[in-house]
Z-matrix of the N, CA and C atoms (Angstrom, degrees):
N
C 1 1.445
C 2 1.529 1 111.00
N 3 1.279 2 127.56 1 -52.42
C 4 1.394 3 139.91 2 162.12
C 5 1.578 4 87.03 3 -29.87
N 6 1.048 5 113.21 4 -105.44
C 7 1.532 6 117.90 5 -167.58
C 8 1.581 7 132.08 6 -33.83
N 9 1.174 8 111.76 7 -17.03
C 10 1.529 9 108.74 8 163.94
C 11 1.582 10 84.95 9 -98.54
N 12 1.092 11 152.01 10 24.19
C 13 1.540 12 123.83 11 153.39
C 14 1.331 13 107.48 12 -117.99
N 15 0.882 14 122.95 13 0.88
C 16 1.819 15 126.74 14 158.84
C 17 1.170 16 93.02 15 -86.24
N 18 1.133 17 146.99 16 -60.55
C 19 1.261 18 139.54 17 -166.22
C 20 1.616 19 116.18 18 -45.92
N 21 1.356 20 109.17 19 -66.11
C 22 1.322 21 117.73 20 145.89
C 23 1.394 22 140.39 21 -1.31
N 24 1.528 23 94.84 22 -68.76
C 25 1.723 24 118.28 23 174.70
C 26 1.482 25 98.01 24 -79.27
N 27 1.274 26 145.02 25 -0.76
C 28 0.838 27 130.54 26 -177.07
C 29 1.495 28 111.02 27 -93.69
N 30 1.736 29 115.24 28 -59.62
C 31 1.063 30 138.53 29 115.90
C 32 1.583 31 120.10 30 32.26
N 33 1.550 32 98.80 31 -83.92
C 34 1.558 33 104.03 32 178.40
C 35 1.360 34 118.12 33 -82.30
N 36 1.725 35 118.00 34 -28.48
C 37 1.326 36 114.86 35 170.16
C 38 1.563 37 109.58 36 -65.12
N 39 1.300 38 118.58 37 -36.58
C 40 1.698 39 108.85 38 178.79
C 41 1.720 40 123.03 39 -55.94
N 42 1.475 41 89.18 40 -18.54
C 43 1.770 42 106.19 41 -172.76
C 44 1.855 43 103.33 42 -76.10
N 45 1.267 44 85.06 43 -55.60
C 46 1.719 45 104.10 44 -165.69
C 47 1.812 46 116.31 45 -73.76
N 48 1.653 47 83.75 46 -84.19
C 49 1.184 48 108.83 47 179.76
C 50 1.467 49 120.50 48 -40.48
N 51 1.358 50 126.53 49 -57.30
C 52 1.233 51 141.59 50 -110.22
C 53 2.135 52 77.97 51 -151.14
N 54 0.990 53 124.05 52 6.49
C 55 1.594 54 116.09 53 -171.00
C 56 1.193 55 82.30 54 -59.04
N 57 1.888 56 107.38 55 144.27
C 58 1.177 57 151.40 56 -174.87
C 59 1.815 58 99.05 57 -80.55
N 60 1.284 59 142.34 58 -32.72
C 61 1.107 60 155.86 59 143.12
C 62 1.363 61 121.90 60 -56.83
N 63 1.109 62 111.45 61 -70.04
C 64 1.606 63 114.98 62 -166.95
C 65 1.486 64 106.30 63 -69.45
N 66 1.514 65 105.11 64 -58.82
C 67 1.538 66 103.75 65 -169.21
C 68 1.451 67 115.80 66 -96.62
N 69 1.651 68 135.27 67 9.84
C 70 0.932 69 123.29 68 -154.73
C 71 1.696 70 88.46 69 -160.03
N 72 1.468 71 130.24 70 -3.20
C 73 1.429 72 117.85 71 165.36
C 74 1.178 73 111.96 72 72.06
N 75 1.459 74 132.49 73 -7.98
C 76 1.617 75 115.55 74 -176.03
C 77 1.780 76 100.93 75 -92.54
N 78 1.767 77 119.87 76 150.99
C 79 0.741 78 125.21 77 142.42
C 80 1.457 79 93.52 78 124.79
N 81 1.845 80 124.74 79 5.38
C 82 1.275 81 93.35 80 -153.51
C 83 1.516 82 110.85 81 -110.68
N 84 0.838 83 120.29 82 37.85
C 85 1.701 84 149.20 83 175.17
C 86 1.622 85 104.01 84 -78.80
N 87 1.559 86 101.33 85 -35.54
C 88 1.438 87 112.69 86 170.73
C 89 1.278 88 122.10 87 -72.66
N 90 1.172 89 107.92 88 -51.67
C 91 1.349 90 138.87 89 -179.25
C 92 2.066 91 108.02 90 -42.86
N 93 1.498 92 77.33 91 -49.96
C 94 1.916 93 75.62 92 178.79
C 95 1.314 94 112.03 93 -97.92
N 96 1.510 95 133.98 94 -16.62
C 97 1.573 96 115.20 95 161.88
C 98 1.230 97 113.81 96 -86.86
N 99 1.319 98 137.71 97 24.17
C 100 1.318 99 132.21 98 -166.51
C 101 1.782 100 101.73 99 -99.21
N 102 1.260 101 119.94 100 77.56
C 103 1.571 102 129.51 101 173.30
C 104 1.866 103 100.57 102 -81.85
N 105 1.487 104 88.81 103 161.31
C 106 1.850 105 107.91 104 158.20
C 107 1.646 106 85.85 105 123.80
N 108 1.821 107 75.10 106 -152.21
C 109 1.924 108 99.07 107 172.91
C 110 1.337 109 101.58 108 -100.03
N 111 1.886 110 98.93 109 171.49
C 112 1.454 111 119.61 110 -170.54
C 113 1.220 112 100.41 111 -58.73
N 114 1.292 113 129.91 112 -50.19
C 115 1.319 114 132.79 113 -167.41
C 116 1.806 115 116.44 114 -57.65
N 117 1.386 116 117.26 115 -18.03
C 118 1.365 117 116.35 116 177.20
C 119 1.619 118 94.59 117 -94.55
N 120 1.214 119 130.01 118 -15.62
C 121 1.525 120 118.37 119 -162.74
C 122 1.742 121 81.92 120 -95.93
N 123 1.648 122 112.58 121 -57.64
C 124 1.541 123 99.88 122 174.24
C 125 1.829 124 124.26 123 -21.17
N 126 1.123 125 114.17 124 -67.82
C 127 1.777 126 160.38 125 165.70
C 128 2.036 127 87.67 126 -24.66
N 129 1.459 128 107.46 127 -58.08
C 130 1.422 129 101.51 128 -176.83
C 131 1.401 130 124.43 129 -103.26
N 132 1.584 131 121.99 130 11.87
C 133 1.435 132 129.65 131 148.01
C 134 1.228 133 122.75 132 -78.42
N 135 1.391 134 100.85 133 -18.99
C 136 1.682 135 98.25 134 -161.40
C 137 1.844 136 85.78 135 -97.66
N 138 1.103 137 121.20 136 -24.54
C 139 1.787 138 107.68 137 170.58
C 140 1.833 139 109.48 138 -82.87
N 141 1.303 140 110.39 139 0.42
C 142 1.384 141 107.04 140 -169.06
C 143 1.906 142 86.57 141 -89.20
N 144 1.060 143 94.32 142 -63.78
C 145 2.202 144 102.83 143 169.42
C 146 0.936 145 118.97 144 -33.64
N 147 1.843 146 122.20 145 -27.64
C 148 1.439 147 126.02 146 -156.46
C 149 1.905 148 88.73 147 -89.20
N 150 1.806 149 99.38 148 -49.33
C 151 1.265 150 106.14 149 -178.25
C 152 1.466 151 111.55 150 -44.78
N 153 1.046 152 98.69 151 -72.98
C 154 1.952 153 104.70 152 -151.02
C 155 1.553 154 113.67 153 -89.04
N 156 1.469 155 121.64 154 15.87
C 157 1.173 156 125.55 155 127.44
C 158 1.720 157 134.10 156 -66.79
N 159 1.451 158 84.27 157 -53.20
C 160 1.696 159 97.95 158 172.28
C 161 1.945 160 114.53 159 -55.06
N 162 1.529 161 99.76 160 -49.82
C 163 1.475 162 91.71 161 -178.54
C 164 1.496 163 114.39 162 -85.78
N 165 1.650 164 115.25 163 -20.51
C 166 1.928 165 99.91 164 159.04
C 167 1.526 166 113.88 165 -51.49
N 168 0.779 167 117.72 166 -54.31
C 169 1.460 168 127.92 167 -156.12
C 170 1.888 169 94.58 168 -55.83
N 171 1.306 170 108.33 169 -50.17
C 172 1.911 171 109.17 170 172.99
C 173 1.936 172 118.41 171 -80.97
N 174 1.071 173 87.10 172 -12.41
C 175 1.551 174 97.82 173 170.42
C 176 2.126 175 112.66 174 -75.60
N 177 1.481 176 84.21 175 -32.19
C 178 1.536 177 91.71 176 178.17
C 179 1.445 178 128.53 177 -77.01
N 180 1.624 179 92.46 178 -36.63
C 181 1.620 180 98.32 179 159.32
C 182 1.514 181 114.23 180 -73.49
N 183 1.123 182 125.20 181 -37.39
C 184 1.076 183 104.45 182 170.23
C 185 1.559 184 146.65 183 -67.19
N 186 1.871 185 107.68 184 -22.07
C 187 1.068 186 138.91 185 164.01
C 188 1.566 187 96.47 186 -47.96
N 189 1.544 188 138.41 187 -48.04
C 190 1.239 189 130.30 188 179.43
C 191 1.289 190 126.63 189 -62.44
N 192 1.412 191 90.74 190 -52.93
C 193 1.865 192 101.23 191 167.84
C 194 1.485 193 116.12 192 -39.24
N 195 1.659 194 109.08 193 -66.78
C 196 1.293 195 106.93 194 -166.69
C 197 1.901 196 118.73 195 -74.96
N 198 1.536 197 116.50 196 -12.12
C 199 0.967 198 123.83 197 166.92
C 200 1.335 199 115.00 198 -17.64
N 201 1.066 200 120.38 199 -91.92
C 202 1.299 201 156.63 200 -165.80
C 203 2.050 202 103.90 201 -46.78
N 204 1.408 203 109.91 202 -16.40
C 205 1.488 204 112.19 203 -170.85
C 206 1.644 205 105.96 204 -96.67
N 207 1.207 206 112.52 205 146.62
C 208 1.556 207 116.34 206 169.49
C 209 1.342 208 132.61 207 -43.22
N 210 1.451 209 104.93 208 -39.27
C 211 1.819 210 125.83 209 -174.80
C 212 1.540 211 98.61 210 -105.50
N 213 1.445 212 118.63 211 26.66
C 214 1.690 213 102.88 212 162.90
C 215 1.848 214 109.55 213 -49.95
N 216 0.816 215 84.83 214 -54.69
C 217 1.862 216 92.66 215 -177.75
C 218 1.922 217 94.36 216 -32.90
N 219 0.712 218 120.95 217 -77.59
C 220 1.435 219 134.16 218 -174.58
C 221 1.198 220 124.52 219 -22.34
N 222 1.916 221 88.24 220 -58.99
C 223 1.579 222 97.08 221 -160.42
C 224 1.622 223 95.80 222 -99.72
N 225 1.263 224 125.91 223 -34.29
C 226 1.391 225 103.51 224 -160.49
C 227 1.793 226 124.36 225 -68.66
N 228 0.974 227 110.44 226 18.93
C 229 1.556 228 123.62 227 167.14
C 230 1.398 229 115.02 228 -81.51
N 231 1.724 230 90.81 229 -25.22
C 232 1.976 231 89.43 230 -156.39
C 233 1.589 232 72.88 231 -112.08
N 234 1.162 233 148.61 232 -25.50
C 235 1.262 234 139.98 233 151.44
C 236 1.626 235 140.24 234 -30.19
N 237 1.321 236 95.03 235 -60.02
C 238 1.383 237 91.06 236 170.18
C 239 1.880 238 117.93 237 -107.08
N 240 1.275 239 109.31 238 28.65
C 241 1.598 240 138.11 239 159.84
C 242 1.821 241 80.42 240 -76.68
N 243 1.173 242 100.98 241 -89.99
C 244 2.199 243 102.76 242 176.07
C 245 0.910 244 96.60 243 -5.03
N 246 1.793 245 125.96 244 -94.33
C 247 1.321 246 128.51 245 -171.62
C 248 1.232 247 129.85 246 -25.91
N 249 1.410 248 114.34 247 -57.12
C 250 1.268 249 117.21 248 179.46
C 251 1.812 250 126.83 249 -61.49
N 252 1.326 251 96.05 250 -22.13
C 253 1.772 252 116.94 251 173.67
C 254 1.688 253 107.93 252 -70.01
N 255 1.517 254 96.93 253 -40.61
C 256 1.802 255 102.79 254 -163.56
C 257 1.849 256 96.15 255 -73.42
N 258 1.255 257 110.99 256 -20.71
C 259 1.320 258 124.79 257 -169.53
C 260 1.512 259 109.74 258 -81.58
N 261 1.569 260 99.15 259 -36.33
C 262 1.662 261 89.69 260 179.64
C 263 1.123 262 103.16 261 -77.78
N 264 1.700 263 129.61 262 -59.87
C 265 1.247 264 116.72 263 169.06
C 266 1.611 265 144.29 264 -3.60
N 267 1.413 266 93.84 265 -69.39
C 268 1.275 267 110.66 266 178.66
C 269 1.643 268 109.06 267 -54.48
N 270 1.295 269 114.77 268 -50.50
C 271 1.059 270 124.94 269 -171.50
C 272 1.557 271 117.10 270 -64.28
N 273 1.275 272 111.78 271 -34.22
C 274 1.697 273 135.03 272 160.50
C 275 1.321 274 105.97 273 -48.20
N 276 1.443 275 115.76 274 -90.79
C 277 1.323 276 111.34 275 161.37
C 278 1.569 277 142.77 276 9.33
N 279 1.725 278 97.42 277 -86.85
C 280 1.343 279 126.92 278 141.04
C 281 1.124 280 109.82 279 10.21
N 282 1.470 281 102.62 280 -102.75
C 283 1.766 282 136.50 281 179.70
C 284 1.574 283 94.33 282 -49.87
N 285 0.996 284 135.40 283 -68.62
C 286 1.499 285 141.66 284 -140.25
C 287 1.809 286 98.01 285 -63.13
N 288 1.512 287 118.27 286 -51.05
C 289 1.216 288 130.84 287 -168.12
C 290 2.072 289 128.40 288 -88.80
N 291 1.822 290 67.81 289 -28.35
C 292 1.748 291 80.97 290 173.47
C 293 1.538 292 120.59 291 -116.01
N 294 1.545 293 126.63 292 -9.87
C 295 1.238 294 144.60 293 179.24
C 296 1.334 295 111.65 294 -153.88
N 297 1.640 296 105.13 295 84.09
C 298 1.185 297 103.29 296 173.80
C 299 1.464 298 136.13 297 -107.52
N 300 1.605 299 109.40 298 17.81
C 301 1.161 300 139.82 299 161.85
C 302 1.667 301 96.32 300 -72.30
N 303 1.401 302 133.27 301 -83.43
C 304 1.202 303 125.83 302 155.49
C 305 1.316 304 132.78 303 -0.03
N 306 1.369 305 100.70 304 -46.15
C 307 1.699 306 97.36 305 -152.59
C 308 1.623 307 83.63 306 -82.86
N 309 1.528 308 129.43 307 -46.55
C 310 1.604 309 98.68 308 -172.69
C 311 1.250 310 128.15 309 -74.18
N 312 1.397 311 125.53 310 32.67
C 313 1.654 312 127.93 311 176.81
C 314 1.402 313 85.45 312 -125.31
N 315 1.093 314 126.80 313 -8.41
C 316 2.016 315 116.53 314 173.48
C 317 1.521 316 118.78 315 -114.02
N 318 1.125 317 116.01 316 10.11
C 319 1.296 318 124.71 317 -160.02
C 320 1.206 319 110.69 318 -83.19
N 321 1.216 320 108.37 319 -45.16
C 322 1.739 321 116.55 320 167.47
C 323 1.561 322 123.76 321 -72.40
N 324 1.208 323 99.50 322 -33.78
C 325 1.178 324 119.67 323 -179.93
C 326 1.790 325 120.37 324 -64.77
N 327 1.915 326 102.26 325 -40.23
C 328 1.157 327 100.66 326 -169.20
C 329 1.724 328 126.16 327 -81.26
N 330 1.389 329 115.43 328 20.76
C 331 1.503 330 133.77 329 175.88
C 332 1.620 331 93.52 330 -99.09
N 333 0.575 332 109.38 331 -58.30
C 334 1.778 333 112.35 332 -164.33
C 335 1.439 334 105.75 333 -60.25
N 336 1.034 335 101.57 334 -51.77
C 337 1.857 336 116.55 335 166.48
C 338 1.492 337 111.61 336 -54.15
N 339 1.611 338 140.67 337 -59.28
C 340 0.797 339 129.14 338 -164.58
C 341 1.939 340 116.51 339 -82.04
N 342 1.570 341 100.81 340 -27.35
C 343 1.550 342 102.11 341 178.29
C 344 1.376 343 108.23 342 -127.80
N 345 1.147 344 109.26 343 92.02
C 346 1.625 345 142.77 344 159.56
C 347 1.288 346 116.09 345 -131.30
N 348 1.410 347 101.35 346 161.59
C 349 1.489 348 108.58 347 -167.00
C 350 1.498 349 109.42 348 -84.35
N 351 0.942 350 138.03 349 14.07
C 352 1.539 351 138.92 350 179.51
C 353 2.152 352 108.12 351 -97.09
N 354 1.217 353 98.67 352 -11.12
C 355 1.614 354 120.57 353 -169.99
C 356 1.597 355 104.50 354 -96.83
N 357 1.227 356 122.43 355 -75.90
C 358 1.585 357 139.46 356 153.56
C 359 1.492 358 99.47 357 -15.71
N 360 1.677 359 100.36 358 -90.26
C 361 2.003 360 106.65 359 177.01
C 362 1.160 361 94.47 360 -36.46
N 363 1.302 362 144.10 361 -97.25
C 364 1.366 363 143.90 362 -115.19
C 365 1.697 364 99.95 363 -64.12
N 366 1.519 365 123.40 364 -21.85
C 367 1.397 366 121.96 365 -149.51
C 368 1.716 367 80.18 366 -115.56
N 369 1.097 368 133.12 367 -40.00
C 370 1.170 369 122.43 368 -172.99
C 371 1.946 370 113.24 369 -69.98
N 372 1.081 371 100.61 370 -26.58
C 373 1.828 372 128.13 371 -166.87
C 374 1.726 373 77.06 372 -87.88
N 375 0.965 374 152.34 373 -41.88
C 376 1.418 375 133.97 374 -163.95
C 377 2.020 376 92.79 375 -100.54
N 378 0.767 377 132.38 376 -18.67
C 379 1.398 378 117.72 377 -166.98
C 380 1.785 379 97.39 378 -96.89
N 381 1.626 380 120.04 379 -9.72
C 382 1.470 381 123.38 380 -178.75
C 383 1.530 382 109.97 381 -93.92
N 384 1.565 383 101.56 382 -5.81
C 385 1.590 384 125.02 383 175.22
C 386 1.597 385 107.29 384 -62.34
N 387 1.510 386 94.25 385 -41.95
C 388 2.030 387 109.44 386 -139.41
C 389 1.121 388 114.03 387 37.83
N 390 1.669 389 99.88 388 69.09
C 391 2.122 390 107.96 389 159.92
C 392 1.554 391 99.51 390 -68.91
N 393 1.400 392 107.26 391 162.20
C 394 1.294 393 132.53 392 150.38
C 395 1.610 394 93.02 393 -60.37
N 396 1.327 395 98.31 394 -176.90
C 397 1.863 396 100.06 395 -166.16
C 398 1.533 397 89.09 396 -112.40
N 399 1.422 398 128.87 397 -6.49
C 400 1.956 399 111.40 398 149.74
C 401 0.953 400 126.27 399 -72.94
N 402 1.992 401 106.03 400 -29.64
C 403 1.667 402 108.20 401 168.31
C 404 1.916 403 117.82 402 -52.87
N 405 1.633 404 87.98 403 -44.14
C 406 1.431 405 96.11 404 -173.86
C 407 1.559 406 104.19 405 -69.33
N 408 0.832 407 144.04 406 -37.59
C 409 1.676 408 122.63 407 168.37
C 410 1.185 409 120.08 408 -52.55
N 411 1.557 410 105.12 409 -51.39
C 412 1.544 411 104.40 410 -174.99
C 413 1.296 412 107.27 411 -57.60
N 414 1.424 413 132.54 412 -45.33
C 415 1.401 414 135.90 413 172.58
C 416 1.678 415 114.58 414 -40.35
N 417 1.204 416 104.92 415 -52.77
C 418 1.653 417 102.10 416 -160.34
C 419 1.968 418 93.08 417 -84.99
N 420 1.593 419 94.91 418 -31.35
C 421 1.943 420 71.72 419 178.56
C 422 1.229 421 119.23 420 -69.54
N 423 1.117 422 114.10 421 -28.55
C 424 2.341 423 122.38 422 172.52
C 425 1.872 424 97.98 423 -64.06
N 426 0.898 425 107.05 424 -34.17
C 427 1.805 426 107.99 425 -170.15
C 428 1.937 427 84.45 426 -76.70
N 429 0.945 428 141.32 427 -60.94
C 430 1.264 429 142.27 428 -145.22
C 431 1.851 430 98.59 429 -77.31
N 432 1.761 431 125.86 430 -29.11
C 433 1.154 432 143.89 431 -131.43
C 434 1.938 433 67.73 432 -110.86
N 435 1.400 434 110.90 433 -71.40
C 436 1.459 435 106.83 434 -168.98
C 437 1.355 436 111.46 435 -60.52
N 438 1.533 437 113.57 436 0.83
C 439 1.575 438 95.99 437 178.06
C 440 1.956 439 104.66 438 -106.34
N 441 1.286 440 100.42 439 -25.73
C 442 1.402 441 97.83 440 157.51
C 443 1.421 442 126.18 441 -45.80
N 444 1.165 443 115.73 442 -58.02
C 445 1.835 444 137.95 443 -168.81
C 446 2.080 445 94.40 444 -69.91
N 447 1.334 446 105.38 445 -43.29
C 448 1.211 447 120.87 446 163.74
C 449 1.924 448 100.56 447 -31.16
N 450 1.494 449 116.82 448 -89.36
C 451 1.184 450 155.88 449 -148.05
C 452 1.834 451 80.89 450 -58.87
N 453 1.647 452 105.43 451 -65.00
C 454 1.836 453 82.97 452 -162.88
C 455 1.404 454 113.17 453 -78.80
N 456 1.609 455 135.45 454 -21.51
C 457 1.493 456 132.98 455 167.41
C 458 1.475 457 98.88 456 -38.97
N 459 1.289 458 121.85 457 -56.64
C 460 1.371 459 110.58 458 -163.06
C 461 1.547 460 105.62 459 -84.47
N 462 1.453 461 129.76 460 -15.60
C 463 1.438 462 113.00 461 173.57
C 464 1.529 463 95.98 462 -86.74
N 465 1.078 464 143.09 463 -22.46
C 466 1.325 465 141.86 464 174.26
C 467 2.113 466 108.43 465 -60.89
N 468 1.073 467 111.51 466 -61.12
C 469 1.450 468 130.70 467 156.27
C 470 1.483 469 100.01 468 -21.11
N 471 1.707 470 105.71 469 -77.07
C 472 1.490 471 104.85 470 -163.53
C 473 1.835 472 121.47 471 -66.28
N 474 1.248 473 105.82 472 -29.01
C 475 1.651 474 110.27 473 164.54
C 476 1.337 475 95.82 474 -59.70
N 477 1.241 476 126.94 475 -70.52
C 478 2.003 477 101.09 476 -177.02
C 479 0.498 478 132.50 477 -61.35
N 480 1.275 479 130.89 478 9.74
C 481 1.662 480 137.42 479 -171.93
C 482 1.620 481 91.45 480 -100.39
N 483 1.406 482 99.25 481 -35.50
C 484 1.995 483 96.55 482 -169.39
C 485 1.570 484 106.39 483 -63.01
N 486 1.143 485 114.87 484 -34.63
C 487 1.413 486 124.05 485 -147.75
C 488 1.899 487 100.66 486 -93.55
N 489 1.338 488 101.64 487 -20.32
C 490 1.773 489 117.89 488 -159.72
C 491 1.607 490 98.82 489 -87.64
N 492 0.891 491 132.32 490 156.33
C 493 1.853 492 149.46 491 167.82
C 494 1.400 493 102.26 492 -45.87
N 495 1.106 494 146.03 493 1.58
C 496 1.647 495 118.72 494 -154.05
C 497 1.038 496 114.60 495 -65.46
N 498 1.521 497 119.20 496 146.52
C 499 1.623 498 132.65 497 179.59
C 500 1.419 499 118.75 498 -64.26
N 501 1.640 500 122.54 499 120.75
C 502 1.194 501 109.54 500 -151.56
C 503 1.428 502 137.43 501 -58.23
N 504 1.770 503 108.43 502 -12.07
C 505 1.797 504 111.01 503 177.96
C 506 1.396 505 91.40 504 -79.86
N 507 1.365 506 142.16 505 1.83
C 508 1.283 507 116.00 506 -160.74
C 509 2.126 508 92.30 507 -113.47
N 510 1.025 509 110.72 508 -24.29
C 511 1.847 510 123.13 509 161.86
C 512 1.617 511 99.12 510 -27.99
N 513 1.236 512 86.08 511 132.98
C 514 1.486 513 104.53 512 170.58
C 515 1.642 514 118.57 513 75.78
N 516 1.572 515 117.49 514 -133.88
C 517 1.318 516 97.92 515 -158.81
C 518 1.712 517 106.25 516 -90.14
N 519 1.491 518 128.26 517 14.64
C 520 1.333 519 120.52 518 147.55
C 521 1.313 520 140.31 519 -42.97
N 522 1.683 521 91.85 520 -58.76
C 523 1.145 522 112.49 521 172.28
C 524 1.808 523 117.60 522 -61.72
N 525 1.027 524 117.92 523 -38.78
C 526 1.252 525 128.10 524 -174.12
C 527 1.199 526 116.88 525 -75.19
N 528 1.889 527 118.14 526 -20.89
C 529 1.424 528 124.40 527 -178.10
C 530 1.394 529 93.84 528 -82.81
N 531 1.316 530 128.48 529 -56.96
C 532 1.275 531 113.97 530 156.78
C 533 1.407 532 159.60 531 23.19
N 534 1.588 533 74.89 532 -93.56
C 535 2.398 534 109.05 533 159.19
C 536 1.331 535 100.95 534 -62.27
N 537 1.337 536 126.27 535 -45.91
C 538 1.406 537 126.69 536 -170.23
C 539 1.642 538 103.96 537 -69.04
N 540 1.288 539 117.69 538 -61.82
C 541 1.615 540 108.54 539 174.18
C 542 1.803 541 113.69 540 -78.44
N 543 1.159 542 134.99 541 29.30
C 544 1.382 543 130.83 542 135.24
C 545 1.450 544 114.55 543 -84.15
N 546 1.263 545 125.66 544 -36.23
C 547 0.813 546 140.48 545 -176.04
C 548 2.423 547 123.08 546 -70.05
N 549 1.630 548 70.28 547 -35.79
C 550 1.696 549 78.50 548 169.07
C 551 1.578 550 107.10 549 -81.86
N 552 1.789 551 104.46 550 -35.13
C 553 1.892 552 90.90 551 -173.14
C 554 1.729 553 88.91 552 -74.29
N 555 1.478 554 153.29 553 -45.71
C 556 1.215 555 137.21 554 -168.94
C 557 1.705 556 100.93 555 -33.43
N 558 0.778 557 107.69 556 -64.33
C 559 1.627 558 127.48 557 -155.95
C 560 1.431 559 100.99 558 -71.31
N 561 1.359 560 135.34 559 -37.10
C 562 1.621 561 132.80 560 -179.69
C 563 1.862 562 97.81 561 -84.12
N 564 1.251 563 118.02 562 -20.00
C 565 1.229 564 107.08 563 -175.31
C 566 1.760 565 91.05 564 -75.91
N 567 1.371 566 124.75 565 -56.59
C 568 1.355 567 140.28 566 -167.05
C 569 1.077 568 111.93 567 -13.23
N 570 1.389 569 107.24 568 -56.92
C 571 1.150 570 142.20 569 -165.11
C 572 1.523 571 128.79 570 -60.65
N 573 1.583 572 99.27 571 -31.02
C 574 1.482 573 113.37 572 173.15
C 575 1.363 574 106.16 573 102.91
N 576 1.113 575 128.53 574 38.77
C 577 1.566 576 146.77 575 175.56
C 578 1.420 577 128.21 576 -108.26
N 579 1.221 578 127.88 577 105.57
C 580 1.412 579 109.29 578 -168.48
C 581 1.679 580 104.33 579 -116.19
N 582 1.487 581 113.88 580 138.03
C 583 1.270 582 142.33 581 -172.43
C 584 1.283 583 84.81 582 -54.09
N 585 1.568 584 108.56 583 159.42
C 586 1.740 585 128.99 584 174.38
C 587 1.203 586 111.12 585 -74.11
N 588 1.258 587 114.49 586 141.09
C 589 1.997 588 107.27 587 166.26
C 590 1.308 589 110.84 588 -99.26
């Protein structure tokens, strides 16, 4: 019981606390080319979840392997980069052989999804933890969940932004860097953090 409620808290802090966007800046390269409808941004969270669950989970075994070597420092960057490749793959595959109606509405999609910086952070930020490897799921699926919730605030943001007055130097991705940093101090204040005086 303990352990599915750490898990949990882990879970929700990866969502909230600990968002890979809000509180931690990775991913947001995505964040501003990510145009269309909800349903294509839906379409590329749910392969971003598919990713960086799939490659924590091989990042962790590998985190054991390389433990034990002198040049962990070294290698495990270019290590669980591996992971994350064996992950898209698989996941390519996957789609390609067993859903291949699927695979051509993700196909483009599933590079961008699998190597971004919100995937890397999230798996590297859980292996500086030393989770158990349930912690580490629960970790990377709340990291993947806050980068979803991430993805529609700001496509939600940017439809009001279309529809709203803004002054024209401030149009486009000014305005939107903006929404994005109100949005990080909302969330660092949330938290119980107070800015320096």
């Amino acid at each position: 019981m303990e352990l599915i409620r750490n898990i949990g808290i882990i879970f929700l802090s990866a969502i909230v606390v600990e968002n890979v966007v809000f509180a931690r800046g990775l991913g947001t390269s995505n964040l501003m080319g990510m145009t269309g409808d909800a349903k294509g941004i839906l379409d590329f969270g749910v392969l971003v979840t598919q990713v960086t669950v799939l490659s924590a989970v091989l990042s962790w075994f590998c985190n054991l392997l390389i433990s034990t070597s002198p040049y962990k420092t070294y290698i495990k960057n270019i290590t669980f980069l591996f992971c994350i490749t064996i992950a898209y793959l698989a996941i390519r595959t996957i789609y390609r052989l067993y859903l291949p109606n699927q695979f051509e509405k993700i196909e483009k999609l599933l590079p961008t999804a699998a190597f971004n910086g919100a995937v890397l952070g999230s798996i590297l930020l859980a292996a500086s933890q030393r989770y158990t490897l349930l912690k580490t799921i629960g970790y990377a699926f709340g990291s993947a969940i806050g980068f979803d919730i991430a993805l529609l605030l700001v496509f939600s943001g940017r439809e009001r932004m279309g529809i709203s007055n803004v002054p024209r130097s401030f149009k486009g991705q000014p305005v939107l860097l903006i929404y994005i940093g109100i949005l990080s101090l909302a969330i660092y204040g949330l938290i119980g953090h107070q800015l320096p005086t």
